[in-house]
Each structure stands twice: as C-alpha cells, then as structure tokens.
N, C-alpha and C positions, 0 to 999 in steps of 0.2 A: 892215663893211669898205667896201663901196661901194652906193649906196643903187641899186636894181634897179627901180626903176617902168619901165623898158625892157626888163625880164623878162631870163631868162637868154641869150636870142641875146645881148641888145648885150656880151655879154662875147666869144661866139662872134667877133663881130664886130672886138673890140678883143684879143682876146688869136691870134686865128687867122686870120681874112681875112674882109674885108666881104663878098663874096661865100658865103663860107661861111656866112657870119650869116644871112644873107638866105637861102640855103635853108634853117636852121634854123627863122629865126622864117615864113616860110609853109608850111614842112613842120609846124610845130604848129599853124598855124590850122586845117591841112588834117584834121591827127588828130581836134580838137575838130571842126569840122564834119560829119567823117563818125563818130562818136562819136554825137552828139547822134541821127540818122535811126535807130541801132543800138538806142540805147537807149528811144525811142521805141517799136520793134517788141517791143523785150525786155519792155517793159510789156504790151505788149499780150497776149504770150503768158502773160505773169505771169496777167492778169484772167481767161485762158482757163480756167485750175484752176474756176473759177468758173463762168463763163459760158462757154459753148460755141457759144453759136448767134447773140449779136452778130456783127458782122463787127467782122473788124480794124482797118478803117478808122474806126470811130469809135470806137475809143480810144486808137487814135494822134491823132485828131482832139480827144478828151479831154484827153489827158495836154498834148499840143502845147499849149493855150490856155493847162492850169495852170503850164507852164513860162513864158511869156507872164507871165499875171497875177505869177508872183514877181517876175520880173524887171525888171517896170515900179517895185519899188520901190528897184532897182538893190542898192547894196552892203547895206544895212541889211536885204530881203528875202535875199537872199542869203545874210547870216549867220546869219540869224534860223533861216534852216529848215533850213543845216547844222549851225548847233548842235541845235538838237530833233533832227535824224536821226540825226546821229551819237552823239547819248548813247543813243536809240533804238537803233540799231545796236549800241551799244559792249555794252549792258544785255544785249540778245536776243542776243548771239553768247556772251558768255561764260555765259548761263543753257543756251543749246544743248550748247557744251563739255563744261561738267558732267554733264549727261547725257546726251551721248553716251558719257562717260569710262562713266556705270554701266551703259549698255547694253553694253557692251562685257565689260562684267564680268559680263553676264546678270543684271543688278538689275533689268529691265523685267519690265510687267502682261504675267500671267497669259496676256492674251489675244492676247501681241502674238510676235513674232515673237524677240522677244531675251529671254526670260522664263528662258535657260540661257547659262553662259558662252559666249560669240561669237567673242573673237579675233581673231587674225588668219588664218580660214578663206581670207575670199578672196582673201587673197595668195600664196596657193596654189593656189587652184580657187574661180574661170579663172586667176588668177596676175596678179601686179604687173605693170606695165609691158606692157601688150597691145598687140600686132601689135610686139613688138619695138625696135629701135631707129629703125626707120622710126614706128614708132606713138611713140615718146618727141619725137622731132625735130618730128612733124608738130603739136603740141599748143604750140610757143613760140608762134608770135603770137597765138593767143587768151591765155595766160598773159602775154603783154608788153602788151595791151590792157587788162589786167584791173588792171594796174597803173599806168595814166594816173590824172593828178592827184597822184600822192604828190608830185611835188615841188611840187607851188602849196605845200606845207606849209610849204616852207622859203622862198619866195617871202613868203609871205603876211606871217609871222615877222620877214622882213627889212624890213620896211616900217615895224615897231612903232617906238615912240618908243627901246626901250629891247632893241636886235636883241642884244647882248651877252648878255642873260639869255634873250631868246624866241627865238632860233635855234640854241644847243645843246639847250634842250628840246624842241622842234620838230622837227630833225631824230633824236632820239635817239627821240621816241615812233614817230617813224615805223617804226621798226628793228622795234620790240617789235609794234606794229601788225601789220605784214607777219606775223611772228613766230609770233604768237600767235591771230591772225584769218585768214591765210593758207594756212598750213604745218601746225601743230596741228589746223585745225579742217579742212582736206583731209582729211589722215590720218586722221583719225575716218571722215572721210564714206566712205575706201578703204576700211576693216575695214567699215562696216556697211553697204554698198550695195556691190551686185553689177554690174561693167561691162558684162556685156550683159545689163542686166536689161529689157524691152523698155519698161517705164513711162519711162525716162530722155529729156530734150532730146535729144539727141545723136544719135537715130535717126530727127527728125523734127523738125526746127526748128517749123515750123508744124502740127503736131499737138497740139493743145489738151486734150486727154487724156492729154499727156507732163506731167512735171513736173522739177520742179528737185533733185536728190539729197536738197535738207536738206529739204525738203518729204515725200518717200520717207521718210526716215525716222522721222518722227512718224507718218506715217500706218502703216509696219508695224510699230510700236513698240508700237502700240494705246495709245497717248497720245491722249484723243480732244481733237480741238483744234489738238492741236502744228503738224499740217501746216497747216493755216490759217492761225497764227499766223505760221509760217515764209514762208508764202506770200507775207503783209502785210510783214513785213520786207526779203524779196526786192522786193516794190516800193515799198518807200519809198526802198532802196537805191539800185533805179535809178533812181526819179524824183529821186532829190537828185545822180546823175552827168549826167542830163541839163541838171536846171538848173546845174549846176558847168560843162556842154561850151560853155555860152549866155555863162555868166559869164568862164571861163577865155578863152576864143576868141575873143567880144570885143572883151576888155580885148587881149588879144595883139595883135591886129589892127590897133584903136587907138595901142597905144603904138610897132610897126613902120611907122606910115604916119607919124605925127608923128617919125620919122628917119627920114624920106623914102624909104622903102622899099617905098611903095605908094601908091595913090590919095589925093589928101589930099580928098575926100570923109570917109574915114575916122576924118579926126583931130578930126569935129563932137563935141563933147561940151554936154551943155545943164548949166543953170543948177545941176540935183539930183545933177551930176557922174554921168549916166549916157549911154555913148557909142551914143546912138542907132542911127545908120547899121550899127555893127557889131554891137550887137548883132540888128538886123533881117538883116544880109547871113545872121548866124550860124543863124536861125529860120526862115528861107529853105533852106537847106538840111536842116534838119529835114524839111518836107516831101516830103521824097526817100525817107521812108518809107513812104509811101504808094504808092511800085514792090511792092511788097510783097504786096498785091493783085492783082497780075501770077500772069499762073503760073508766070513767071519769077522770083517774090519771093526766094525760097529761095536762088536763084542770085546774085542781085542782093547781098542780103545777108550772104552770104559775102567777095563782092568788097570791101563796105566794112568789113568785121573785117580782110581782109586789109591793104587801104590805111592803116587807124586802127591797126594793130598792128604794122606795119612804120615807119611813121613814129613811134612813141611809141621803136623802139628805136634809129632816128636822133636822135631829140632827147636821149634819156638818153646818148646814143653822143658827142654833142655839148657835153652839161654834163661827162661827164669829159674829154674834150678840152680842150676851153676852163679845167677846173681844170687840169691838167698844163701849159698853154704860162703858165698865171698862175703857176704856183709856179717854173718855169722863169727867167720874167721875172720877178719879185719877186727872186730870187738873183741874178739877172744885173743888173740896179740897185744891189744893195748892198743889200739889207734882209734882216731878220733872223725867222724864225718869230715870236722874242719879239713882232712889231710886229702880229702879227695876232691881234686878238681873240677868235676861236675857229677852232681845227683840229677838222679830221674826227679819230675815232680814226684812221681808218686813211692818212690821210693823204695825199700824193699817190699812194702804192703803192694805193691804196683804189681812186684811179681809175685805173690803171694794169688792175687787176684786172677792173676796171668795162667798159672800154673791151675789154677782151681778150674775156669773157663777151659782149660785145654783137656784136662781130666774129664768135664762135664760132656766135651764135646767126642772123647772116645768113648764114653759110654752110650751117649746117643746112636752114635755110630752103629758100635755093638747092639742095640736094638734094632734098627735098621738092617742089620743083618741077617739077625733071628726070625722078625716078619717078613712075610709079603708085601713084594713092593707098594709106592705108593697107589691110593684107588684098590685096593686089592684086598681081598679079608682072608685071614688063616696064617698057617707058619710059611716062613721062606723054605727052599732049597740049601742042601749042602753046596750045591755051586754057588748061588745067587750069597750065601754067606762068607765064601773065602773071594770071590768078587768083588764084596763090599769091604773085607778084614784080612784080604791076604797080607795086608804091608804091617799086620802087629807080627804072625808067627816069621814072617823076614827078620823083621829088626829084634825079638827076642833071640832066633837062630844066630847072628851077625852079635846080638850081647853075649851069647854064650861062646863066640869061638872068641872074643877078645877076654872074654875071663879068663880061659885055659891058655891063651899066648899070656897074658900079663900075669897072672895068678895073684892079681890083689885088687880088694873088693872097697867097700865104702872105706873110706878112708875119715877118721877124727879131726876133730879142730884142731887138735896140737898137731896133727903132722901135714898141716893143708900151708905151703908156704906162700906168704903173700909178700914177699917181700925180692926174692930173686926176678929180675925182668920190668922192675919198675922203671917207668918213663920220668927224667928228669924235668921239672917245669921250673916258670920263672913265680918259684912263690910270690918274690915282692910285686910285681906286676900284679898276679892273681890278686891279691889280697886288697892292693891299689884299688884295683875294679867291682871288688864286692862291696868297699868301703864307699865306691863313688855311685853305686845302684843303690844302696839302702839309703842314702841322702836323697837320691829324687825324689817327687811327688808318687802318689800312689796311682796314677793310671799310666804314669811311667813305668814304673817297676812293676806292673800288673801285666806293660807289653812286654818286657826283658822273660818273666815268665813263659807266656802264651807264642810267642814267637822268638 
C-alpha cells in the first residue's frame, strides 16, 4: 500500500498528529535501547547454568562485542543469523512441544520425574493463576516485552519487491508463531513446572543456580541433556533479540532523524548502507548493563523491563491507532476496501480490539503500581510506583516536547493525506488471484485465510 522505510510512526504521524508520531518513533528507540542492556544480562544469567564463578561482567562484555561483530556486516549479517536462529528456534521449540505433550501423559524415563501421568496437578496445587488477580495484572509488561519485534515482521515484508504476496504471509505466520511458540508451549511449561518451585528465575534474578522453566524441565524429566540443550537455545534466542534491538533501533532512529525528528547527526549512513552513528548511539546504551554489577543490579533491571514493556504497548497502542484514523480517512476520500491489496482478517474491528486490550492493559498496570506488590496487602511506595509507570510520564514528556517543535495537534479527515507515497501494484494480477481464490472449494479458501 504505502512503502514504510519511515517504519510505522510516519503513518502515526500522517494519519493522527505529528507530534504524536514523534513520540511514537523515540518511544520505540527508547524500547529498543533499553531492550538491548536487558538482554545483555539475560545472557549472562543464561551462561550462569554453566558457569557460576565468572562474573557477570564479562559476558555481558562477551555477548556485547558478538553483537558488535554481527552488526558491522549490517543488513546481510543481520539476516544471516536470523535466519540460522530462527530455524534453530523454530526446530528446538516444536521438538520441546512434543515432548512435553508426552510427559504430560507420563511417557517419560524411568528415572525422571514424569515417568506416570502428570496432568494438570498444578493447576490445582499451588493452583493457576497465583497471588490472584493482583498476580495476573502484575505479569503484562514483562509478557508485552516478550513480544517486541513481531511487528519488524510485517515491516520487513513491506519493503519486498513483491509486498502483496510477503505481507499477508508475514503477518498471518506471525498469528500462528505467537500461537503455537507462545501460548501452547506456556501451558505445557504450567502443567509441568511448579510456581514456587525454588529452582525458577523469578525468585532470584541474579542467582545463577536458578534456571529458566524449559531448562527445569529436561532436567527433572531425566532427559539427560535436554536441559542443556534448552539452555543453548534460551541463548541463542536472546542473543539474536539483542542483535535485532541494535538492528531495529538503529534503523528507527535513522529513518526519524532523516524526517527531521531528531539530530541529523543520525541521518549518517556509509557507502555498505549501514547507519553508523545509530547504530553506535544504540550499543552505547547496551553498556548500561553493566549497573548490574551494582548491588543495585537487580533493581536497576527491573526499571528497564518496566520502561521496554510499557513502551512496546504504546507503540502497538499506536499501529492500531494510526490503522483506525487510515481506514477512517481512506472512506472519507472516497475509496473503496476493493482498492487495498491486503486486509487484516479482522479488519479495522481487529484494531479497535487491539487498541481497547492495550488501553485495558495500562490500566492494570497503573493498578499494579498504586498496590503492593504481589503477596502483599496495603498501598505501594512512591518508588515501587514510578518503577512499575515510569515509561507513561517519559513518553507523555517526549509528547509534549514534539508538540512545541511541531505545533500541530490531531489532525481531521480532510487534511489526513492518503494518497501521496502510494505503492504502485499490478491490479490485473491482484484481481486475477482473488478471482481464482473465491472459485476454490471452501477448505481451500479457508487455508488462503488462516495461512
């Protein structure tokens, strides 16, 4: 439809108010920045299964340089080593699935812990959903963290020569990704790991003799191995989101300074099409993992899951946005669904839904902040509050100075242009192919949907 090398603010920008753009596109540098320090330390505590008596610092000092070395080969490094991880990835989560599906059924050795049927004991005893609704609300922004980067999917997609074909499948794997890697392979981890079991992260950020649940399970499965394996896959995972935070964050950075939205220092890009300056501001702030070291570490990095997780749900808060005032104005012009190459299934109600969820989930949040933690009865702390909500007063400060640079605010249907920057397609083609989908059988056209 419209060609995106200005990433999704500059729609923010053209369909809802310059100012509003502009805190979208530096509320996403800001995700990516403090992302990249998180996942840094995530590494480091990944090595700890292993090694215990290294210090942390030097495998944040580790990993740091190898994200370095990719990315000095810019886009082509970049690809290279998401493709290898993610087939890596895709490979080791659905071989885990599987057998967690038969541990579940008590198909496990002999010697291991699931060697009779398992079930769903612990969702009963300790019980789903722990510490209640205060414990369900208080678990969104690490869970909205967890899900930065799915849209470069459809980003990425949009850029091909041929976005008609690679952005309905692009977005449609992403569905089943979430789906199936997310949601399915959770619920396994729920039935066969115990939430206070005292082995788990979650009691001990920096305790190197905690480990990560899919890790736990291989190893009481008496799978000899599995946990290792699982361990390598837990850091290949997050070294390919770190080098993604370098990559994404960037490029972002770059292409809101080249629309004058920022230092045009930023808008340097050299001869191999790699934007130097941003990518170094971005690797700069990597070293922000090394507070971690502190014995305030612990504390520290919470603050930036809070910041990285609050902002990934303003950005997503802002692609439905920014869709909703487009389908608004696309109507209010005179143009017809027919004229757009590809619709969401769910369509503007999709983000409608989208946007309500994201709304639902700052509020909870904002509760979250007001009490005491979970387990805990009475009010929170003034700290424990801008801890949990520092990244709303950032990004309302970061809306207010793009108000005063731009000095214009929501913007009407009649002056929202949808028509400058459209991407030329091959109608008759298109038209060819919707005409040859709706003649198929219906479990045909049910798969052209769903995949």
């Amino acid at each position: 439809m419209y060609p995106v090398s200005g990433g999704f603010y500059s729609y923010a920008v053209r369909f809802v108010d310059p100012s509003f753009g502009f805190a979208t596109a530096w509320t996403y540098v800001i995700s990516w920045a403090t992302a990249l320090p998180l996942e840094l330390t995530v590494c480091a505590i990944t090595i700890g299964y292993w090694d215990s008596n290294t210090s942390t610092g030097v495998w944040i000092a580790v990993f740091l340089a190898a994200i370095i070395i990719l990315n000095i080969f810019g886009v082509l490094g970049y690809a290279e080593e998401e493709f290898w991880a993610s087939s890596f990835k895709l490979v080791s989560v659905l071989v885990f699935i599987i057998i967690a599906v038969v541990l579940v059924c008590g198909g496990g050795p002999s010697n291991g812990r699931y060697d009779k049927y398992w079930g769903a004991r612990f969702w009963y005893d300790p019980g789903a959903f722990k510490n209640g609704f205060k414990g369900f609300c208080s678990v969104f922004v690490t869970a909205a963290f967890t899900f930065a980067g799915t849209e470069l999917v459809g980003l990425a997609a949009a850029e091909t020569r041929n976005p008609t074909v690679s952005v309905p499948s692009a977005v449609k794997q992403v569905f089943w990704r979430i789906t199936i890697f997310y949601i399915l392979a959770l619920s396994l981890i729920g039935l066969l790991i115990n939430s206070n079991d005292p082995a788990l992260l979650s009691s001990g950020t920096f305790d190197s003799s905690k480990a990560s649940p899919f890790v736990l399970v291989g190893k009481y499965a008496g799978l000899r191995g599995m946990d290792h394996f699982m361990n390598v896959v837990i850091l290949s995972s997050v070294l390919s989101i770190g080098i993604a935070s370098v990559y994404a964050g960037s490029r972002t950075l770059t292409a809101i300074c080249q629309q004058g939205h920022g230092p045009k220092i930023f808008t340097y890009i050299d001869r191999a099409g790699r934007p130097l300056p941003s990518v170094a501001a971005i690797i700069v702030c990597g070293c922000l993992a090394f507070i971690n070291l502190s014995a305030e570490g612990e504390v520290v990095f919470d603050w930036f899951l809070s910041i990285a997780g609050l902002a990934v749900l303003f950005t997503w808060g802002s692609i439905c946005l920014a869709h909703i005032r487009f389908r608004a104005a696309w109507k209010y012009h005179g143009h017809s669904l027919d004229e757009i190459p590809f619709k969401a299934i769910g369509g503007v109600y999709g983000s409608y839904v989208g946007l309500t969820f994201v709304i639902l989930v700052l509020i909870a949040q904002f509760y979250i902040a007001i009490v005491a933690p979970p387990g805990e009865s009475g009010m929170g702390t003034a700290e424990g509050f801008f801890q949990s909500y520092l990244a709303l007063p950032v990004i309302l400060l970061i809306w207010i100075i793009g108000y005063l640079w731009k000095r214009q605010g929501w913007l009407k249907l009649a002056e929202i242009d949808v028509e400058t920057g459209r991407r030329q397609h091959d109608w008759e083609a298109i038209r060819t192919e919707r005409v040859r989908i709706a003649q198929l059988p219906f479990w045909k056209r049910l798969y052209y949907i769903l995949f």
